[in-house]
N, C-alpha and C positions, 0 to 999 in steps of 0.2 A: 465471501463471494467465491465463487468457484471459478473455472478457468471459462467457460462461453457468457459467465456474465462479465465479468472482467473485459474480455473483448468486445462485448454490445456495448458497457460504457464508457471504450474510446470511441465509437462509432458514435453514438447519441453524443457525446460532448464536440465533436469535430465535426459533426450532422456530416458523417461521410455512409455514402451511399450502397457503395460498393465493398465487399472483401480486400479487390483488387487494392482501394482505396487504404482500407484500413492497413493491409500488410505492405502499403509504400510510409505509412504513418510511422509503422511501428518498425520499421527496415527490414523485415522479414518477404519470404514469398506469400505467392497465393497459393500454393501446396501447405504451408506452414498451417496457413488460417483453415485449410480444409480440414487439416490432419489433425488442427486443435478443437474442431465443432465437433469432432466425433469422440463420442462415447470413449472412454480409457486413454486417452492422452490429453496431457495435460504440459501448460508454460514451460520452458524451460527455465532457466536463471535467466539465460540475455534474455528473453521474452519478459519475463518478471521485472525487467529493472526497465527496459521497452512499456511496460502499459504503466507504471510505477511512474514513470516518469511523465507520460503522456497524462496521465490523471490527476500530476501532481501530490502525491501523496508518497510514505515512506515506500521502500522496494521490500524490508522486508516483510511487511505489512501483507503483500502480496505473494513471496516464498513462502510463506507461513502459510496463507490460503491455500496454495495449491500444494503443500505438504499435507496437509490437512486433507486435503481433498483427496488425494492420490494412493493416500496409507490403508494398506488394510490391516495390517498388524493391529489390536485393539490398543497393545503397550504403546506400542510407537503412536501412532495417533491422540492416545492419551497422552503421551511429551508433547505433541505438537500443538494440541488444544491448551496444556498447560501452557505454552511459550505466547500461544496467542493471547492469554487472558495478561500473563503478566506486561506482556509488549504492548497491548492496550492499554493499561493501569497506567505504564512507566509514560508512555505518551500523552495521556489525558495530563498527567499530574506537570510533567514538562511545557507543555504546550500550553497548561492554563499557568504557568508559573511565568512562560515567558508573555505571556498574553498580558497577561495584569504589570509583568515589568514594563511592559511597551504605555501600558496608562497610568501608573505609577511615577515611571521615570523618563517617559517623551521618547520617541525613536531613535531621537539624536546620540543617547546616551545611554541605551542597552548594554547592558554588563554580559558575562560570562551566566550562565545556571545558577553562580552561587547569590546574585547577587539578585538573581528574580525568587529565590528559593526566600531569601530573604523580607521581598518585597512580599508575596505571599503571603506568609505570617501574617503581616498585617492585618489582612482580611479573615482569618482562621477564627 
């Protein structure tokens, strides 16, 4: 996602109406919101951990995005596309690892990574 979708899917999840809105959501001004709709500017970090959070989701999941977005270096952009595949890969594989410990092993009784890394297996 880049930096104005990012901001339209805190607006659509919070059905807030306004910018005004959005950038009291996300603790920012409404200068902030204008200055990020336009073309060539893009999240800052606090902004990134701001919609990250507000979406629920990792924050760097989001610096990644708008590192990505922002880079015109081919090199550098190609590190950043590389960090995005692997920071997706390491996620999916966590998240389904603790996914399956949670129905494996009951909520009550989630272990640490190593112990859903194990539960996993199982199902392999």
């Amino acid at each position: 996602m880049n930096t104005t979708e990012y901001l339209e899917a805190v607006k659509k999840k919070y059905n807030l109406e306004s910018d005004y809105k959005l950038s009291q959501k996300l603790n920012i001004t409404r200068a902030a919101i204008s200055k990020y709709k336009k073309k060539g500017t893009y999240l800052d970090n606090f902004t990134c951990y701001q919609v990250a959070e507000a979406l629920g989701i990792e924050p760097q999941k989001v610096i990644i995005d708008i590192a990505i977005e922002k880079e015109r270096n081919e090199d550098k952009r190609g590190f950043w596309l590389k960090k995005a595949r692997e920071y997706s890969k390491a996620y999916s594989f966590f998240g389904a690892a603790f996914t399956t410990s949670i129905i494996l092993k009951g909520i009550d009784s989630i272990g640490f990574f190593g112990d859903a890394v194990r539960y996993i297996c199982l199902l392999c």
